[in-house]
N, C-alpha and C positions, 0 to 999 in steps of 0.2 A: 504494500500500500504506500507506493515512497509517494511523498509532498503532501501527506496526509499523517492523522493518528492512529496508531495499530489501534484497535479494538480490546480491551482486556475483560476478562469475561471471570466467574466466580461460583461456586457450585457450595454455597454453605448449605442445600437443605441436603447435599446428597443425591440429587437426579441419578438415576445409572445414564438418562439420556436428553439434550437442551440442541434445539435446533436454534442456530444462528443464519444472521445472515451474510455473512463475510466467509473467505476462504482463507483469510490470514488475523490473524489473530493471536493474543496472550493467553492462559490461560494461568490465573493464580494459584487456584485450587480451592482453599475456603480464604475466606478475608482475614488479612490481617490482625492478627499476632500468629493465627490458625495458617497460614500459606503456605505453599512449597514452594520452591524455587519459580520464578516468573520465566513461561518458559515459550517460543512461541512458536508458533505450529502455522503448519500451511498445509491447505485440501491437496493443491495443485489442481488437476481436474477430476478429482474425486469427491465425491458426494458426501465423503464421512473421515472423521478422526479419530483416536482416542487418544487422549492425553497419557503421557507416560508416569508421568507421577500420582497422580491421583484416579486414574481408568475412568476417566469422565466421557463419554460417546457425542460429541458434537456434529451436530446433522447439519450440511445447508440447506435453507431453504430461501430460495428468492424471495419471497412475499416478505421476509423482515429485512429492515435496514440492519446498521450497525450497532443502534442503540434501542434494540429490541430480542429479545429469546420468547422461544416455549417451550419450558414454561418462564413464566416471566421473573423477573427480578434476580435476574443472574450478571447482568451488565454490574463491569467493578469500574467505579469514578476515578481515576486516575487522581484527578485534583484533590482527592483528603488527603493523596500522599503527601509526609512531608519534602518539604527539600534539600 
């Protein structure tokens, strides 16, 4: 996603599975203090990922932008982190 913002994405309830809509993206694990390494992943022309650290199943789906999942509220705000 160069001249743009990766996407970072966050699984605190646990999903085994959260469709995004991006193919490149971060993937934190659960939020902060709870994270694992920031790590970031790319579909390529693949339909699906799984994250290595924490085996989270990220689906793409066109119909969400970047600042949207389902299920919802998995999008992580980059801006609480500090500096």
């Amino acid at each position: 996603m160069a001249g743009g913002t990766t996407p970072h994405f966050h699984n605190d309830a646990g999903h085994a599975r959260i469709a995004i809509g991006v193919r490149e993206f971060m993937c934190v694990g659960a939020t902060p203090p709870y994270d694992h390494p920031h790590v970031f992943l790319d579909m390529g022309d693949d339909a699906e990922i799984v994250c290595p650290y924490c085996s989270t199943l990220y689906v793409f789906d066109a119909r969400l932008g970047p600042d949207r999942t389902e299920p919802e509220g998995c999008v992580y705000d980059t801006s609480t982190q500090a500096a």
